[in-house]
C-alpha positions, 0 to 999 in steps of 0.5 A: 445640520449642524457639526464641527468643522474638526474635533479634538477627540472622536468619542467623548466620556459618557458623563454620567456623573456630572454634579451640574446635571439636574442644576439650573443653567446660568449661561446663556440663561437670557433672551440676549438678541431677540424679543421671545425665546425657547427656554429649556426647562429640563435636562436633556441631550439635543442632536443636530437633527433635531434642532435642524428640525426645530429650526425649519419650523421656526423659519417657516413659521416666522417668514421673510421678516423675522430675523432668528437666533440659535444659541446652542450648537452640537459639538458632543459627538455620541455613538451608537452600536449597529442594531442586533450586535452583541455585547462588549467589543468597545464603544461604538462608532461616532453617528453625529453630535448632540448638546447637553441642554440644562435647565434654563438655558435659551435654545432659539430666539425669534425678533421682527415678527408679532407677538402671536406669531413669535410664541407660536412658532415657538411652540411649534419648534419645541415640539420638535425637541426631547425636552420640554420649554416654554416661550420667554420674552425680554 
């Protein structure tokens, strides 16, 4: 999985009142390495596990030949409150890191394979994600 290798805080603030949330990423926006590319098309929080997952069935999916790039990498640590605790008594402890994907931004790219087989694993990695994409290509 994905992590940093040091933070400068442990938790970070909640954000929920960024004015950039339901506004359209223009960075990293378009297919830079490869041919075809996950786009995001809505807003949501990525862990590090989920796109490990994703990325698994991309590799697989794609084989020896094919050459893969993830343009996004977890480095918002999120907490979580251990099951049946009460409420109050601060925040919780770190469990892991996530991305804030907005809308628009290209999350894998996939080079060296078929059209067919490109937007197929593609696909297949969205799945695994909590927010819905669509295949671009260059």
């Amino acid at each position: 999985m994905l992590l940093p290798k040091k933070v400068k805080y442990r938790k970070w603030q909640t954000d929920r009142q960024n004015p950039k949330r339901g506004l359209v990423d223009t960075r990293g926006a378009k297919v830079s390495f490869g041919s075809y590319g996950l786009k995001a098309t809505s807003a949501e929080r990525v862990k590090s596990n989920q796109l490990e997952s994703a990325r698994k069935v991309l590799s697989r999916t794609i084989g020896k030949t094919g050459r893969l790039w993830i343009r996004i990498f977890p480095d918002r640590p999120f907490t979580a409150k251990a099951a049946e605790v009460g409420m109050g008594k601060g925040k919780g402890d770190p469990q892991g890191y996530c991305f804030q994907v907005f809308p628009g931004r290209i999350i894998f790219e996939v080079d060296g394979v078929p059209e067919a087989i490109a937007k197929e694993a593609l696909r297949k990695a969205g799945t695994k994600l909590p927010i819905t994409t669509r295949v671009v290509a260059r």
